[in-house]
TIFIZA-566685 format. One line per field, with one value per atom (N, C-alpha, C): residue number from 1; chain; atom name; x, y, z. Coordinates in Angstrom, 1 decimal, always signed. Layout:
n: NUM;...
chain: A;...
atom: CA;...
c1: X;...
c2: Y;...
c3: Z;...
This chain:
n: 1;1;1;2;2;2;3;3;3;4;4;4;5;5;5;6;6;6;7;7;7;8;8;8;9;9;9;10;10;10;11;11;11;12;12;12;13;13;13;14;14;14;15;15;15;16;16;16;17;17;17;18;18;18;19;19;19;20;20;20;21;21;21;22;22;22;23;23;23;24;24;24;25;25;25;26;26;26;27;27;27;28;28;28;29;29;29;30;30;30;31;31;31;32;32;32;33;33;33;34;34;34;35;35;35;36;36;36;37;37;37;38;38;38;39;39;39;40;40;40;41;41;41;42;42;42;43;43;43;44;44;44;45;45;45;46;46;46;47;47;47;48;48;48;49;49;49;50;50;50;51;51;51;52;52;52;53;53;53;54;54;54;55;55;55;56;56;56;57;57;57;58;58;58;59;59;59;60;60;60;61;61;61;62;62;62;63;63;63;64;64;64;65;65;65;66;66;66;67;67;67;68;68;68;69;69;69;70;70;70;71;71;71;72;72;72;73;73;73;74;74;74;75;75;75;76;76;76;77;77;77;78;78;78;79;79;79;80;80;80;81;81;81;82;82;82;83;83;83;84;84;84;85;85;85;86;86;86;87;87;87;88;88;88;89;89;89;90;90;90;91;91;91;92;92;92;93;93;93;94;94;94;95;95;95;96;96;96;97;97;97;98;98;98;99;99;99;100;100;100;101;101;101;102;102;102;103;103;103
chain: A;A;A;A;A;A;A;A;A;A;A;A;A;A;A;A;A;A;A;A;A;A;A;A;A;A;A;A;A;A;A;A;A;A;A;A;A;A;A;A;A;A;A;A;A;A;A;A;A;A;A;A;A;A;A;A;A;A;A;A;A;A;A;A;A;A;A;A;A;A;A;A;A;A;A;A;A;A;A;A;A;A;A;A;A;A;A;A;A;A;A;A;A;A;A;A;A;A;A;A;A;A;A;A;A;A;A;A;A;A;A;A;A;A;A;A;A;A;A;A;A;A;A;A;A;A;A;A;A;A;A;A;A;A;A;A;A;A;A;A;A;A;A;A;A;A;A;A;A;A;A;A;A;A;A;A;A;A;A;A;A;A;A;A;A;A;A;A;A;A;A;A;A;A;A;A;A;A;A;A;A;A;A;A;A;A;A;A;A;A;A;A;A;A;A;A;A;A;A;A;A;A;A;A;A;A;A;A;A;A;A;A;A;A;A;A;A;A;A;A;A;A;A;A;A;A;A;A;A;A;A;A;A;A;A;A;A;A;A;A;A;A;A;A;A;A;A;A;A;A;A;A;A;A;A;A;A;A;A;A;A;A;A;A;A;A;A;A;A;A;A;A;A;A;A;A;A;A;A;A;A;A;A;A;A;A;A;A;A;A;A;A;A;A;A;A;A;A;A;A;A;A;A;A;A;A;A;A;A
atom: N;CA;C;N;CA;C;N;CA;C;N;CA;C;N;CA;C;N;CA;C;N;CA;C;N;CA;C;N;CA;C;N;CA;C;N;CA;C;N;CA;C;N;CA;C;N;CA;C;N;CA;C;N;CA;C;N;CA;C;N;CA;C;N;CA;C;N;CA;C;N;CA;C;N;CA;C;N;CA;C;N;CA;C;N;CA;C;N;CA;C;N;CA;C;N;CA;C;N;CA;C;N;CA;C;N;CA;C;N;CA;C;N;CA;C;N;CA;C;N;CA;C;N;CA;C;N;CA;C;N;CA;C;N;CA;C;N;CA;C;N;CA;C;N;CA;C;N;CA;C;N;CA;C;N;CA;C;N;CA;C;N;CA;C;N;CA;C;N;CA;C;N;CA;C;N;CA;C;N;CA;C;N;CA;C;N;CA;C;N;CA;C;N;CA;C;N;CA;C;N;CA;C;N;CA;C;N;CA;C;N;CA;C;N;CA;C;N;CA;C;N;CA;C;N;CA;C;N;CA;C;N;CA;C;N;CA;C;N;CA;C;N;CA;C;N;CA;C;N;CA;C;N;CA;C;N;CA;C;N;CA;C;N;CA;C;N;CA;C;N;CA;C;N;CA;C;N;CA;C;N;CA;C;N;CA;C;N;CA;C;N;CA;C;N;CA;C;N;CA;C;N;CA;C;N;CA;C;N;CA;C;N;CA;C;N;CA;C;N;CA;C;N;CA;C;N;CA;C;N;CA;C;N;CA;C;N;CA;C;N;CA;C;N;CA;C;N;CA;C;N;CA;C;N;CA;C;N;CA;C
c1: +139.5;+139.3;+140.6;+141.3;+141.9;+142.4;+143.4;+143.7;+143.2;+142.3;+142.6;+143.2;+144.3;+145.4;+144.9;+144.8;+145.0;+146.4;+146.5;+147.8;+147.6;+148.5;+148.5;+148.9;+149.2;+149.7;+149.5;+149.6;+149.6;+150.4;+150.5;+151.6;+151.7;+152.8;+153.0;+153.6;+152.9;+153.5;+154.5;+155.7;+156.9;+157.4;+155.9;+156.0;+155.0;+154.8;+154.0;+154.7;+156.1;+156.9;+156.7;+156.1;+156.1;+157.3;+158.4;+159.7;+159.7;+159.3;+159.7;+158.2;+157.5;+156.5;+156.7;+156.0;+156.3;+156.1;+154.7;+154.0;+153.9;+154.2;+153.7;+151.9;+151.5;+149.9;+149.4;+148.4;+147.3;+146.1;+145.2;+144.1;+143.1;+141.6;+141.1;+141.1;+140.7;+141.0;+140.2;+138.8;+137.9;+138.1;+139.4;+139.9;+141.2;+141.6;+142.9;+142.8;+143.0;+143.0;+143.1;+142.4;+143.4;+144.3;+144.9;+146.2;+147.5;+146.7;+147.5;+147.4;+149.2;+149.6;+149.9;+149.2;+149.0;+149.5;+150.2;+150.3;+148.8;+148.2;+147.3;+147.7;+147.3;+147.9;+146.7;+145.8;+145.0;+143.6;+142.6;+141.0;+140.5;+139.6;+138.4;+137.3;+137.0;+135.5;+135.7;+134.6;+133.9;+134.7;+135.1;+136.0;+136.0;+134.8;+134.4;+134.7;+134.5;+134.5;+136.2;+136.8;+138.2;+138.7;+138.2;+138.9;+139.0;+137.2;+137.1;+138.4;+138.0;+139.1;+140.9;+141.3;+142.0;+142.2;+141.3;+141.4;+141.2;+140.9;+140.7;+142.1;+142.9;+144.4;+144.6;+143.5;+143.7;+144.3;+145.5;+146.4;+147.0;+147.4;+148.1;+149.3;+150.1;+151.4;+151.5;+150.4;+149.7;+149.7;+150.8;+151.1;+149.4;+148.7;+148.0;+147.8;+146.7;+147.1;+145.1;+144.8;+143.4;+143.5;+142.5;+142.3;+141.2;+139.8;+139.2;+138.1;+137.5;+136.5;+135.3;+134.4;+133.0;+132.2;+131.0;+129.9;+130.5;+131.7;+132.6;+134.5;+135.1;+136.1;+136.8;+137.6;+138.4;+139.6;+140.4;+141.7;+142.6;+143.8;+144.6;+145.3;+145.6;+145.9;+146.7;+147.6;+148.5;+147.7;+148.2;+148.0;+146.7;+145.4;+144.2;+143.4;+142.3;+141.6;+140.1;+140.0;+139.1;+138.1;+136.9;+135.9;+135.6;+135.4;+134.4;+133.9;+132.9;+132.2;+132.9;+132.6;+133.2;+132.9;+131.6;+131.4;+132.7;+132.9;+134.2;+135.4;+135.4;+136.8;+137.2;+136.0;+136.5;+137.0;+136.3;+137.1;+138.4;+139.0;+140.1;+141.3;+142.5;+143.4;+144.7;+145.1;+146.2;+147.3;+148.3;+149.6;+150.1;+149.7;+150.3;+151.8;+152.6;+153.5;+154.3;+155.4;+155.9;+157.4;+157.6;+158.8;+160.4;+161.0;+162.3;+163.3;+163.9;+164.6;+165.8;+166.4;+167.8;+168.7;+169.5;+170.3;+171.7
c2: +129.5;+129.0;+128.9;+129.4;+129.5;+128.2;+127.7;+126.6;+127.0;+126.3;+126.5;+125.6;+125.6;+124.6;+124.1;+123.3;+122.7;+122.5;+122.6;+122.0;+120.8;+119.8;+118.3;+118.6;+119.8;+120.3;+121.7;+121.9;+123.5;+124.4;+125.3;+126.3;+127.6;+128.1;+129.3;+130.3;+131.7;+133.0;+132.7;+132.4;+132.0;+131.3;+130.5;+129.2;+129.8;+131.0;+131.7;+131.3;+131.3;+130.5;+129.2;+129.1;+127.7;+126.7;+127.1;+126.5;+126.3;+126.8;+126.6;+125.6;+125.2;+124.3;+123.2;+122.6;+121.3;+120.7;+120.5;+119.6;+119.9;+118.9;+119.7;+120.5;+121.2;+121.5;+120.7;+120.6;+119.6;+120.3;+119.5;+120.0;+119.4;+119.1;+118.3;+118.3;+116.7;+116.5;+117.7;+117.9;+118.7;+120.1;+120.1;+121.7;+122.4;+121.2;+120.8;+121.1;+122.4;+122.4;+121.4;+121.6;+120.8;+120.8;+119.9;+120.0;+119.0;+119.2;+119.4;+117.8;+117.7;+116.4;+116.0;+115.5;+115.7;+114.3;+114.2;+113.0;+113.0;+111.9;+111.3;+111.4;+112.0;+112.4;+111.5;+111.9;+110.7;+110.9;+110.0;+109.4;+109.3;+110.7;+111.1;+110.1;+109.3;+108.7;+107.3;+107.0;+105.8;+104.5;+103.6;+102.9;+101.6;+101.7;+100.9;+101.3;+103.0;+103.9;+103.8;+104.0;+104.1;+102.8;+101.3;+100.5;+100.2;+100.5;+100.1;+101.5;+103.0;+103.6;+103.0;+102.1;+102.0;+100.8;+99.9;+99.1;+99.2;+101.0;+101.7;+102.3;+102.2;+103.1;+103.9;+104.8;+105.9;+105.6;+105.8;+104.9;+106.2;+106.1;+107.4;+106.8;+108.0;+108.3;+108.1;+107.6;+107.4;+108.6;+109.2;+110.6;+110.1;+111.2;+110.9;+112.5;+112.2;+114.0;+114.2;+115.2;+115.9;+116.1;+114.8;+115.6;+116.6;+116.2;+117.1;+117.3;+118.4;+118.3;+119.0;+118.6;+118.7;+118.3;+117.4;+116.8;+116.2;+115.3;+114.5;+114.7;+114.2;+114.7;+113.3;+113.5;+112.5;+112.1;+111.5;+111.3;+110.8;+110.8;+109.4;+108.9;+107.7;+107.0;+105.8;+105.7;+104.4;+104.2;+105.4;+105.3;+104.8;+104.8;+104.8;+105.9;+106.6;+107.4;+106.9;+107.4;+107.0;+108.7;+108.1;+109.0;+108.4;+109.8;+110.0;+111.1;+111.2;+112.2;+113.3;+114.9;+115.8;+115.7;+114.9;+114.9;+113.9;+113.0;+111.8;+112.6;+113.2;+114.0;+114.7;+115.5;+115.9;+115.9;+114.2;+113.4;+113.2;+113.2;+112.8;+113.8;+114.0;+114.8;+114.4;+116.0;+115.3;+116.5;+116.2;+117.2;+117.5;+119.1;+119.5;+118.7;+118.6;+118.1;+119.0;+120.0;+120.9;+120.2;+121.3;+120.7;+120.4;+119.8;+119.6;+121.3;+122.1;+122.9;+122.7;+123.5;+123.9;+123.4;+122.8;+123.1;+124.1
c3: +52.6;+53.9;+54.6;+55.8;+56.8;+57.1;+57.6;+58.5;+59.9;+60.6;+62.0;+62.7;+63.4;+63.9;+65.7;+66.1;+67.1;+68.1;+69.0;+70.2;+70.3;+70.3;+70.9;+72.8;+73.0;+74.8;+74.4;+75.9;+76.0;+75.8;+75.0;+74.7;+75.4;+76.1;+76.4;+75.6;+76.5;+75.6;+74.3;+75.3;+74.1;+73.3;+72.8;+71.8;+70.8;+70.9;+69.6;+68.5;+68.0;+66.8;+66.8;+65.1;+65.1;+65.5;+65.1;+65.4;+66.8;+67.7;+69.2;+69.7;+68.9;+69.5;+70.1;+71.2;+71.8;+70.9;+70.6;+69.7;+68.1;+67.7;+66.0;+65.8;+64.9;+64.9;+64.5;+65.0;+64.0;+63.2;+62.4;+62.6;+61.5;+61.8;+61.1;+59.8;+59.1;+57.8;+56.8;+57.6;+56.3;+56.3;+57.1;+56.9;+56.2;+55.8;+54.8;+53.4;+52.7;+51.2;+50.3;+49.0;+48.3;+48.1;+47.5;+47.1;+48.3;+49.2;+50.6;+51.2;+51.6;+52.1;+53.3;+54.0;+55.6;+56.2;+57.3;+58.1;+59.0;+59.4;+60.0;+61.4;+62.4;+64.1;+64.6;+64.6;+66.0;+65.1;+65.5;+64.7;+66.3;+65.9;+67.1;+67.3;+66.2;+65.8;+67.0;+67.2;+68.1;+67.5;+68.5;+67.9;+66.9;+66.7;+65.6;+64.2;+64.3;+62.8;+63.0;+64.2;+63.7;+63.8;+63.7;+63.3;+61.4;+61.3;+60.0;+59.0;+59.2;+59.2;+59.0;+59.6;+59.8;+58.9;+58.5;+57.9;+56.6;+56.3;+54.6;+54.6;+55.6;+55.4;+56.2;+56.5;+57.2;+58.8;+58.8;+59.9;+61.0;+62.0;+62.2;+61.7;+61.8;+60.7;+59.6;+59.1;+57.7;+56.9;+55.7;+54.7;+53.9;+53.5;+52.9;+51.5;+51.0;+50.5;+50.1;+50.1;+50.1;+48.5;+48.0;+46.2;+46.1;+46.4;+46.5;+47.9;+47.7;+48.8;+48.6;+48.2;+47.5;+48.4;+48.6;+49.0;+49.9;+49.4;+50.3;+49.8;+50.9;+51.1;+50.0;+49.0;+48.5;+48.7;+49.0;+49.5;+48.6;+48.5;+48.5;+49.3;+49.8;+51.0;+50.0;+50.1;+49.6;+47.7;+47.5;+45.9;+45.1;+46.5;+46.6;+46.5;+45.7;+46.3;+47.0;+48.2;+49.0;+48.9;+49.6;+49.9;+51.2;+51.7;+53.4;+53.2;+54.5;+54.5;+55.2;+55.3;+55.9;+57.4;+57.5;+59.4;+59.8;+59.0;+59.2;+59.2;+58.2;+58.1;+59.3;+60.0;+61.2;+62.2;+62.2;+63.0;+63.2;+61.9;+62.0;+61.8;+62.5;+63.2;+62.1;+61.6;+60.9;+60.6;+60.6;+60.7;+59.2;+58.8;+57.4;+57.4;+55.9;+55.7;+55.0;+55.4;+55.0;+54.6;+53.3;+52.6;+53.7;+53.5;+54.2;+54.2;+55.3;+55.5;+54.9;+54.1;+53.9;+55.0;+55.3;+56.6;+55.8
């Protein structure tokens, strides 16, 4: 399954490179591989789901990483693994975490 990436703003013609993007991509939790270690960008859900959310870890700027994704999506979140559901996961917006560049 594909990543499909999101804009946080609008991008023109010449921001087709990732390197030249305004914004970093995002893109929902239940579309994130396993394996895969994502920063937390923004929680779509009603603000109740995103307090309690927030009160299970899932924080923005919160690194978290996708163990698995079955029936429900498993996490770890501060050396926790949590469960949500994939309609929850959708909700929630989050930025792959790619290794640090050579300089």
């Amino acid at each position: 399954m594909a990543l499909s990436f999101l804009t946080l703003s609008h991008l023109t013609p010449n921001d087709a490179d990732l390197d030249q993007c305004r914004q970093p991509l995002v893109c929902p939790l239940n579309q994130v591989r396993e394996g895969t270690s994502v920063r937390i960008k923004q929680l779509m859900a009603p603000p109740e789901v995103t307090h309690r959310l927030r009160e299970m870890g899932f924080c923005e700027e919160q690194k978290i990483k996708l163990i698995s994704q079955n029936s429900s999506i498993i996490c770890q979140v501060c050396n926790v693994r949590l469960g949500i559901s994939s309609q929850l996961a959708e909700k929630i917006l989050v930025q792959p975490i790619y290794p640090a560049r050579a300089a």
